[in-house]
Every structure is written in structure tokens, then in C-alpha cells.
C-alpha positions in Angstrom: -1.9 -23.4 -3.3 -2.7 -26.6 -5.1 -2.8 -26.6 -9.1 -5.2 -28.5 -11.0 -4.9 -30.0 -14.8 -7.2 -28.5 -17.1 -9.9 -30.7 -18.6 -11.7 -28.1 -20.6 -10.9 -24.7 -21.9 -11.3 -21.5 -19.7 -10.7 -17.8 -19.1 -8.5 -16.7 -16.5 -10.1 -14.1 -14.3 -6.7 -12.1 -13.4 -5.3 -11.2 -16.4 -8.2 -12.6 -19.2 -5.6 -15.0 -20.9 -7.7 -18.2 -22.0 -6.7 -21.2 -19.8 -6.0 -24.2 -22.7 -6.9 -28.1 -22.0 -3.9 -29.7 -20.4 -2.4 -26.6 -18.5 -2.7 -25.9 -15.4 -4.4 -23.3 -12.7 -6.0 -22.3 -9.6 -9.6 -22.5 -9.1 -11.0 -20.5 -6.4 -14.4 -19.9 -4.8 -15.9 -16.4 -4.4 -19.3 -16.0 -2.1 -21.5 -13.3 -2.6 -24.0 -12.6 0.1 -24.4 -15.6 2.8 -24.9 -18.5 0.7 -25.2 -21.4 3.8 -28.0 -19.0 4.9 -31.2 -20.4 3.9 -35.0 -19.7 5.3 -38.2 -20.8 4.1 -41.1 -18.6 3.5 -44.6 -18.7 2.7 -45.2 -16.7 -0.1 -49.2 -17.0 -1.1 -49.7 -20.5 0.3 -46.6 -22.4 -0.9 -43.7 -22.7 1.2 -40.7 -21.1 -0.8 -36.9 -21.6 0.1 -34.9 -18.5 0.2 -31.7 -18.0 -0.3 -29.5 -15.3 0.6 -26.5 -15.5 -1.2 -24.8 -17.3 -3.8 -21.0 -18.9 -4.9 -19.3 -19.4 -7.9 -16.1 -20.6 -8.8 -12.8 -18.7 -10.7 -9.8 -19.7 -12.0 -6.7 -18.4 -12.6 -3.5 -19.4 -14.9 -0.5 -20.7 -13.6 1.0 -17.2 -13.6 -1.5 -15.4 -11.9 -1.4 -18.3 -9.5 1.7 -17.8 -8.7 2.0 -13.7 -8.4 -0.7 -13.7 -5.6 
């Protein structure tokens, strides 16, 4: 579990406690779907990519961080 300096203000996803400039916490990825799955279609004569997934990233305060 690595802890990175906060350059900006955020929320923390476990307990909703905002996350000031300077502190520190976890960021975490979470995937929904298969986001390294990719296809392309052709969807009324133009090729389209699809994508089947997608990932965004959370963080969490230095407590919550800890605790899990």
C-alpha cells in the first residue's frame, strides 16, 4: 500500500471525508465491464471502435487506507 501526496482537493470514497491539498491517500483503480476489450464495428458504413468496459480511479484518506 503506497500513499501519495495530495496535489488537489478530493473526496474520499470510504467514509466521504474531503481529502485536503497536502495530505495524503490511496488511489485505487476500479474496472467496470472489460475495459482492455476493444472490437471494431461497422455501424452504417463507418468503422466504429467499441468498447466494452470502462475504469476510473478512487481514493481514499489515510485512514481508510489504513483500516482495509
Amino acid at each position: 500500500m503506497k500513499l501519495i501526496k495530495s496535489r488537489g482537493e478530493y473526496k474520499c470514497e470510504g467514509c466521504n471525508n474531503p481529502i485536503g491539498r497536502g495530505d495524503m491517500y490511496r488511489k485505487k483503480s476500479k474496472s467496470f465491464g472489460s475495459p482492455g476489450k476493444r472490437h471494431i464495428e461497422n455501424r452504417n458504413g463507418i468503422p466504429t471502435i467499441v468498447e466494452h468496459g470502462f475504469r476510473i480511479d478512487v481514493r481514499y484518506c489515510e485512514t481508510c487506507a489504513t483500516t482495509a
